[in-house]
C-alpha positions as a printed Julia matrix, in Angstrom:
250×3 Matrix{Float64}:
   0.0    0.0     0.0
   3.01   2.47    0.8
   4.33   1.56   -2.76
   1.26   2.57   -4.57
   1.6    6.14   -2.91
   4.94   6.43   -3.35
   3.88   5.93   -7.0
   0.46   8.18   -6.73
   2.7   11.81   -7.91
   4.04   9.88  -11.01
   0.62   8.6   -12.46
  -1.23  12.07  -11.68
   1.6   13.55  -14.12
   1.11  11.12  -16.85
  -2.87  11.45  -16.16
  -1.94  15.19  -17.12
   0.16  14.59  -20.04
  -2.15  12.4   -21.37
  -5.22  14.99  -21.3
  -2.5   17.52  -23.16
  -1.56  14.98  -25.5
  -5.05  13.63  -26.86
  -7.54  16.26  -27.87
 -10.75  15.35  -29.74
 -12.19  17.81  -32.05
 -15.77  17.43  -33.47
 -16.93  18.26  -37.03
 -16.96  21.61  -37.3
 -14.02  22.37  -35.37
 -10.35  22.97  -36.69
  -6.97  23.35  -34.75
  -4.27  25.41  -35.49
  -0.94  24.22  -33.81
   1.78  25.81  -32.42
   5.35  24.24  -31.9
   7.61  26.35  -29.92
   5.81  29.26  -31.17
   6.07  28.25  -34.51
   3.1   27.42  -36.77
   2.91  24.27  -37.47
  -0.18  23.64  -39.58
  -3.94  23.08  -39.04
  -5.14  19.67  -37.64
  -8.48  17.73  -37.21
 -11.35  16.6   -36.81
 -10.97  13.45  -34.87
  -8.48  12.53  -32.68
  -4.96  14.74  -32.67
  -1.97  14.42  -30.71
   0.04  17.03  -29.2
   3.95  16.94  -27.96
   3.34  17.8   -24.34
   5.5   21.17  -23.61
   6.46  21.76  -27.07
   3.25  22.46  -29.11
   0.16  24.34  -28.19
  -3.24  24.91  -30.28
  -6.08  27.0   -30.49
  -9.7   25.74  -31.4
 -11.24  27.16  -34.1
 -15.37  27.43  -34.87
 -16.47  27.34  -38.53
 -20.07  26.96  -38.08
 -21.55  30.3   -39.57
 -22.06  32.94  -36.61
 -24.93  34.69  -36.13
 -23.98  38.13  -35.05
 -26.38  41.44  -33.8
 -25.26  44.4   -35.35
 -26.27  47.08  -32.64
 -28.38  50.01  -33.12
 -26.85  52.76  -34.57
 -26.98  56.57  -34.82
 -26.74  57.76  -38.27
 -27.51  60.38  -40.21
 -29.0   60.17  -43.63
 -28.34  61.89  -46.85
 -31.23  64.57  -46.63
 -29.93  65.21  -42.9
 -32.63  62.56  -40.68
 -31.54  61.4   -37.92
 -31.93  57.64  -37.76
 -31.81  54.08  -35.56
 -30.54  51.19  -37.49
 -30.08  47.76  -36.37
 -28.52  44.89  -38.25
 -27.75  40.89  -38.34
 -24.42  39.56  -39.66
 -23.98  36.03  -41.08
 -20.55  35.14  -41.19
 -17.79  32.29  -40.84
 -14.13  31.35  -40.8
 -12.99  30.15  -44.47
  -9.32  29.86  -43.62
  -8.11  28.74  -39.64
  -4.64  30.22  -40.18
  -5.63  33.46  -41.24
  -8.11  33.77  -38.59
  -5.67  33.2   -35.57
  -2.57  34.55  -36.9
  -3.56  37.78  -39.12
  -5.61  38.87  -36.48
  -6.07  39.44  -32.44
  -9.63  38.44  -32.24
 -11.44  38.14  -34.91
 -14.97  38.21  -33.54
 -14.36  41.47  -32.1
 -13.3   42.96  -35.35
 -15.65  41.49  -37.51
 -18.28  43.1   -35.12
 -16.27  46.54  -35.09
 -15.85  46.91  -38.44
 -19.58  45.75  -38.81
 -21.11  48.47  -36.9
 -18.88  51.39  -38.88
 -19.76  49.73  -42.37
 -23.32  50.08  -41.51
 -23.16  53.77  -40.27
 -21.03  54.61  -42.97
 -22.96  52.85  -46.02
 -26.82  53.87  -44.45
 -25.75  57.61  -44.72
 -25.04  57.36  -48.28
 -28.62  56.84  -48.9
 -31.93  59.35  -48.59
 -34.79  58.23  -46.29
 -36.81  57.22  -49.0
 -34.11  54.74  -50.56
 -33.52  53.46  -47.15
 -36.81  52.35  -46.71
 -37.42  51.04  -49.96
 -33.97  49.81  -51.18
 -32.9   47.34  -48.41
 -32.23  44.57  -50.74
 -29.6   47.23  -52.61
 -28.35  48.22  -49.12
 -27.99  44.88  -47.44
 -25.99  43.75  -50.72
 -23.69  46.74  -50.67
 -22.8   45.95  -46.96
 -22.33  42.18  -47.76
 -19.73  42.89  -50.57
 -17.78  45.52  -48.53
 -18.04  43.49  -45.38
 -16.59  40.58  -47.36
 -13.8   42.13  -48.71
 -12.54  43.64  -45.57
 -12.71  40.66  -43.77
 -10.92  38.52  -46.67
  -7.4   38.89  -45.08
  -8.55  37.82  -41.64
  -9.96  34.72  -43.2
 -13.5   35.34  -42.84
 -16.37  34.79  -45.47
 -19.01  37.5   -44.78
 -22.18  35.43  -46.45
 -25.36  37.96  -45.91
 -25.95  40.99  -44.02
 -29.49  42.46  -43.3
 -30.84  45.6   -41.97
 -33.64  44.75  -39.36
 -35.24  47.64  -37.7
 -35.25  51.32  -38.81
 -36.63  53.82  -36.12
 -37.63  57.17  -37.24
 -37.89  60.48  -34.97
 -41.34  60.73  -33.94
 -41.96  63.85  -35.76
 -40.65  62.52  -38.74
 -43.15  59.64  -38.32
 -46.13  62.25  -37.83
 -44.78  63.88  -41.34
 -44.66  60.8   -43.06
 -48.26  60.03  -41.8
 -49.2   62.88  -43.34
 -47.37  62.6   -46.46
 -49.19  59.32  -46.94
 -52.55  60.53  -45.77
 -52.33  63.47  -48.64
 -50.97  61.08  -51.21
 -54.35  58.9   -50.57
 -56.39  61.71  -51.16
 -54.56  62.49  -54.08
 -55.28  59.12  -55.72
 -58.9   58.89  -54.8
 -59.24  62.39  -56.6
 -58.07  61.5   -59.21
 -59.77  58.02  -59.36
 -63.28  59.69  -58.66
 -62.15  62.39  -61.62
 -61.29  59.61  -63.98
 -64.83  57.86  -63.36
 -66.71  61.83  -64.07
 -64.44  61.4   -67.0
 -65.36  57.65  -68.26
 -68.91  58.41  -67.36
 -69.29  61.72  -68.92
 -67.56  59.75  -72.37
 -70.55  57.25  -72.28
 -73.28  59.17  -71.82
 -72.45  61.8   -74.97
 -71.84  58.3   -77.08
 -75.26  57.45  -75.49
 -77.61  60.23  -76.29
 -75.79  60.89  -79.62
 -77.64  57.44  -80.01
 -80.34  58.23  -78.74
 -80.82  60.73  -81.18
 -80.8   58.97  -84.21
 -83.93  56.69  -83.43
 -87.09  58.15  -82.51
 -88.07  55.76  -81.0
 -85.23  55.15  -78.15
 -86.01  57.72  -76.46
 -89.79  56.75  -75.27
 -88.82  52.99  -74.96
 -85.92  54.22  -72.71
 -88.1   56.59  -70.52
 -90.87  53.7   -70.49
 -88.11  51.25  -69.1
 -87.08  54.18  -66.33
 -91.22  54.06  -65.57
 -90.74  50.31  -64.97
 -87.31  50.42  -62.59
 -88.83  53.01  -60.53
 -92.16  51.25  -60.3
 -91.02  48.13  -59.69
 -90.88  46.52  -56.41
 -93.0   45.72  -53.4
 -94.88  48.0   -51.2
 -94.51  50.78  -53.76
 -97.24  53.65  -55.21
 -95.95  55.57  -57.36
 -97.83  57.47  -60.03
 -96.59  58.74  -62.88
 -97.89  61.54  -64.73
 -96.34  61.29  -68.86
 -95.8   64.6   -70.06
 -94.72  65.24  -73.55
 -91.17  66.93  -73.67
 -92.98  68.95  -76.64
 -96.07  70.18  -74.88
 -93.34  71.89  -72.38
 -91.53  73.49  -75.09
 -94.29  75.22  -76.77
 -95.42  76.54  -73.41
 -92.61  77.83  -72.44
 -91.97  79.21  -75.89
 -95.31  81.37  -75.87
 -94.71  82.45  -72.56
């Protein structure tokens, strides 16, 4: 029993250099080694092995990130002060890159992110903001992407989320849109005087080439008007004619 503890020191260290030796790395990890400082090359997945002492690594993620671009205070083209929010969709292409050519590359991809998105949104008017996102959101993908190249990142989509206006700017708009309704529903209701107006000169110019068309269509007004239940009505015919002469020896 004194032997085994005697022995107890030795087996804890191999117990650690075994845990420092063997690392397991799943699917969608990567590891980028280290010997004596000195890249050595990028290892996995499975099983690796590491010289105890002499090399180190660092784990590396390629899973696409989902990343929150926070709000941000910008300033549009026509001078409106603005709130935009974003989401970033982005992963590691190349392990090496991402450790060596830069200090932490989450960080910087979220920096440089945020300033993109300030920088592109106040090249734009409020009105293309709100109805170009698809233009925006591509512009920020391709200069996201290609700052991010040397650090080994792949920038796949960026999206603008949320864009909160001033609340007097929101009142104007309302009313912008309120007068632009009643715009179109002037001119609809002018277009149907119009249309309407059309037909009926086609219709008495009709009219006035039968004699007849004119009675049979007064007799079938007699009819509409009469028809139904519960209704007396009592209609007095009175030759358009008769009227004229009247009034003519008056």
């Amino acid at each position: 029993m004194p032997q085994i503890y005697s022995f107890l020191p030795l087996i804890i260290i191999l117990i650690i250099l075994v845990f420092n030796t063997i690392k397991i790395l799943t699917e969608y990890e990567r590891a980028v080694v280290f010997r004596l400082g000195r890249l050595t090359g990028v290892r996995g997945p499975g099983l690796i092995i590491l010289i105890p002492g002499l090399e180190k690594m660092r784990r590396v993620d390629l899973r696409t990130v989902t990343m929150d671009i926070p709000s941000q205070d910008i300033i549009s083209k026509d001078n409106v002060t603005l709130k935009v929010n974003g989401v970033l969709y982005f992963r590691v292409e190349d392990s090496e890159k991402a450790i060596i050519a830069i200090e932490d590359y989450w960080s910087a991809t979220a920096q440089i992110a945020q300033t993109t998105l300030r920088s592109v949104i106040g090249q734009f008017e409020l009105d293309e903001i709100l109805s170009q996102r698809d233009k925006i959101n591509s512009k920020l993908q391709v200069i996201l992407d290609e700052q991010t190249e040397p650090w080994g990142i792949k920038v796949s989509a960026v999206e603008v989320k949320a864009i909160d206006l001033p609340l007097e700017m929101q009142r104007a708009m309302a009313k912008q849109a309120e007068a632009e309704r009643d715009k179109r529903a002037k001119v609809i209701s002018a277009q149907g005087e119009l249309e309407a107006s059309e037909k009926l000169a086609k219709a008495a110019e009709m009219l006035n080439t039968q004699d007849n068309a004119i009675t049979l269509r007064y007799l079938d007004t007699m009819r509409e008007i009469s028809a139904g239940e519960g209704k007396s009505t009592t209609f007095f015919p009175l030759p358009i004619d008769l009227m004229k002469s009247m009034i003519e020896k008056k």
